[in-house]
C-alpha positions in Angstrom: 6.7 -21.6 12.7 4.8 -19.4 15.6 2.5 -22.0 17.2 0.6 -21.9 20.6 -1.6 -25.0 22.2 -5.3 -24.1 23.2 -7.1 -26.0 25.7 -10.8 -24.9 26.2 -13.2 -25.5 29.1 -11.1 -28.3 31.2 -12.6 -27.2 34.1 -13.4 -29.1 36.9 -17.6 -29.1 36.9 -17.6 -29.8 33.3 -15.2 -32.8 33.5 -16.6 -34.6 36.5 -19.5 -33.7 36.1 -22.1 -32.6 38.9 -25.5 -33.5 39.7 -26.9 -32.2 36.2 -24.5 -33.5 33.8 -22.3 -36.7 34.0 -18.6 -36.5 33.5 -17.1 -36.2 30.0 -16.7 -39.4 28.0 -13.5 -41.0 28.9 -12.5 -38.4 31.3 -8.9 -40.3 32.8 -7.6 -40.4 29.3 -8.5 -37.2 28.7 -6.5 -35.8 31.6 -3.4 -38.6 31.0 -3.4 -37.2 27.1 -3.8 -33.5 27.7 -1.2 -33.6 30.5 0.8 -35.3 27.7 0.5 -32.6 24.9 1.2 -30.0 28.2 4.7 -31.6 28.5 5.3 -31.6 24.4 4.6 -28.0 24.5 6.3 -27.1 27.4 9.5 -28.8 26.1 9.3 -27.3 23.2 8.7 -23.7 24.4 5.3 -23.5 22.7 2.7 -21.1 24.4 -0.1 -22.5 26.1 -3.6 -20.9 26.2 -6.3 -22.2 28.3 -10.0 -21.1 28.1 -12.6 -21.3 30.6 -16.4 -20.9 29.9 -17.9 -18.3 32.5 -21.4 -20.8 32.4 -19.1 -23.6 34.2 -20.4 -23.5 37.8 -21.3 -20.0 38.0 -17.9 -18.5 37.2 -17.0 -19.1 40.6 -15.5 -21.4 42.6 -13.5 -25.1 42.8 -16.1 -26.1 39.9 -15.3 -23.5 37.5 -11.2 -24.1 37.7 -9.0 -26.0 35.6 -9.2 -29.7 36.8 -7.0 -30.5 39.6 -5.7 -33.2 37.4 -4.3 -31.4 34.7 -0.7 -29.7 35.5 -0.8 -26.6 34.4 2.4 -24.3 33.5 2.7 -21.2 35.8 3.4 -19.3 32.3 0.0 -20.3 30.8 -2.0 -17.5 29.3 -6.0 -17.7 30.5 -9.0 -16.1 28.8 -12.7 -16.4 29.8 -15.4 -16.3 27.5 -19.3 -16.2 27.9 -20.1 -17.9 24.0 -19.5 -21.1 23.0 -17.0 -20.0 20.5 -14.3 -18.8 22.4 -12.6 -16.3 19.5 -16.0 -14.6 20.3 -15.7 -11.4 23.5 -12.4 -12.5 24.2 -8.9 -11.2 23.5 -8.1 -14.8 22.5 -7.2 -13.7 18.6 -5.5 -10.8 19.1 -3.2 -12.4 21.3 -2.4 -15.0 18.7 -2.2 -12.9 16.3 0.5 -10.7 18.6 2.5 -13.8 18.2 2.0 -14.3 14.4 0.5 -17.8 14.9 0.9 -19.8 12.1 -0.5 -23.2 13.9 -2.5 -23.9 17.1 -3.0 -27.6 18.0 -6.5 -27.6 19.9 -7.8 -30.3 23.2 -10.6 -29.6 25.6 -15.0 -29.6 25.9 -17.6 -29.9 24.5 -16.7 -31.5 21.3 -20.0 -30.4 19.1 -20.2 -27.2 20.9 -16.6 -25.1 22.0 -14.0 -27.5 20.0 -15.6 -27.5 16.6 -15.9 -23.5 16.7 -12.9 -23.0 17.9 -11.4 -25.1 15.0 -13.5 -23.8 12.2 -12.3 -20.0 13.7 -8.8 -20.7 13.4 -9.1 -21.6 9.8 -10.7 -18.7 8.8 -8.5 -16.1 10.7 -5.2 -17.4 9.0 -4.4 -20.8 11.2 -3.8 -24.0 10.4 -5.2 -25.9 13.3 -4.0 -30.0 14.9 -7.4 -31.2 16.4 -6.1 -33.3 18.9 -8.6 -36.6 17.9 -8.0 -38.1 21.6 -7.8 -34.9 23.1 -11.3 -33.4 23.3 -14.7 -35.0 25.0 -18.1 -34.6 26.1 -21.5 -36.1 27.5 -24.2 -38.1 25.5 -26.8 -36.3 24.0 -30.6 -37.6 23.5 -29.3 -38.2 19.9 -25.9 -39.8 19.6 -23.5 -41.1 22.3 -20.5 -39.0 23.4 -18.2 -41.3 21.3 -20.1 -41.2 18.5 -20.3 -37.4 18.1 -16.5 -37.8 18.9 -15.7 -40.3 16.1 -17.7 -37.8 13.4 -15.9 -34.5 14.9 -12.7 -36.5 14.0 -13.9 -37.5 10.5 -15.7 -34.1 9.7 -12.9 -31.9 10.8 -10.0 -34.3 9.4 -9.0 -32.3 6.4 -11.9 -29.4 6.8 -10.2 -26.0 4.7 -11.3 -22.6 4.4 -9.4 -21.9 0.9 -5.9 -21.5 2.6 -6.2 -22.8 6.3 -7.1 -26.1 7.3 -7.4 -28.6 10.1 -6.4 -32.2 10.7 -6.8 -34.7 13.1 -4.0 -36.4 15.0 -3.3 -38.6 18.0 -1.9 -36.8 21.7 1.3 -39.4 21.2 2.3 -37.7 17.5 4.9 -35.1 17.0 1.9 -32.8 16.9 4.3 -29.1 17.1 5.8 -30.5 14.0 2.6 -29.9 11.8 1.9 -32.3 9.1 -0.4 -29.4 6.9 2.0 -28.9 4.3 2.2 -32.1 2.9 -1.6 -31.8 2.2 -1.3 -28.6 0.1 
């Protein structure tokens, strides 16, 4: 099975936040567990793809790169995307498609915002998709706390299908390149 690891908007304004915005919910465990799934993948010779979102400090500079804290692969593959969706005015599907993905296992920001599109993308455009349920943060909003709007991602996105493709929620310490999908069918 043809499967690649996509980490969106890890970069280093939007996790440490900056005189606007306050850092993402749980930020240290965040790094710890998407370092982690890095290593799985690595190991395992799966592709690594990471996004970042041109509106992260202006496009430019030490705040708009991948966090210093997260070791990332000399081989990874980057795309940079102006929408919150990150399929959307990048080359970020036909690339997985060039390598027939069957299965991308998904980490990064904003939760409500760049993870759930990316997830509800996937499904639709032939993927089975492993939302990493440790593995993706954000900030509070004037409605819900950051955890909170984690906790129902999680829920809502556990076992969300578009007719043939569907996502599920697992922790950064499973066997997450050895998709569980299958036994849901």
């Amino acid at each position: 099975m043809n499967q690649v690891l996509v980490i969106i908007d890890v970069q280093q304004a939007l996790l440490d936040g900056n005189h606007e915005e306050k850092a993402v919910f749980q930020k240290d465990q965040l790094i710890h567990n998407i370092n982690l799934v890095i290593d799985k993948a690595s190991k395992a010779n799966i592709p690594i793809v990471f996004i970042r979102d041109l509106d992260v400090a202006g496009g430019t500079g030490e705040g708009f790169e991948i966090h210093n804290g997260i070791n990332v692969p000399s081989y990874a593959k980057l795309f940079d995307k102006m929408a919150t969706n990150c399929f959307y005015g990048t080359k970020l599907l036909e690339y997985l498609q060039s390598l027939e993905t069957e299965h991308i296992v998904v980490m990064g920001c904003s939760t409500q915002h760049c993870i759930d599109s990316a997830v509800r993308t996937a499904t639709v455009n032939g993927m089975d998709v492993t939302l990493v349920g440790d593995g993706h943060s954000t900030t509070d909003n004037d409605v819900l706390s950051a955890e909170q709007i984690i906790k129902h991602h999680n829920n809502t996105l556990h076992g969300h299908y578009n007719v043939d493709h569907f996502s599920v929620v697992r922790k950064a310490d499973e066997d997450l390149f050895h998709p569980t999908h299958d036994s849901y069918r």
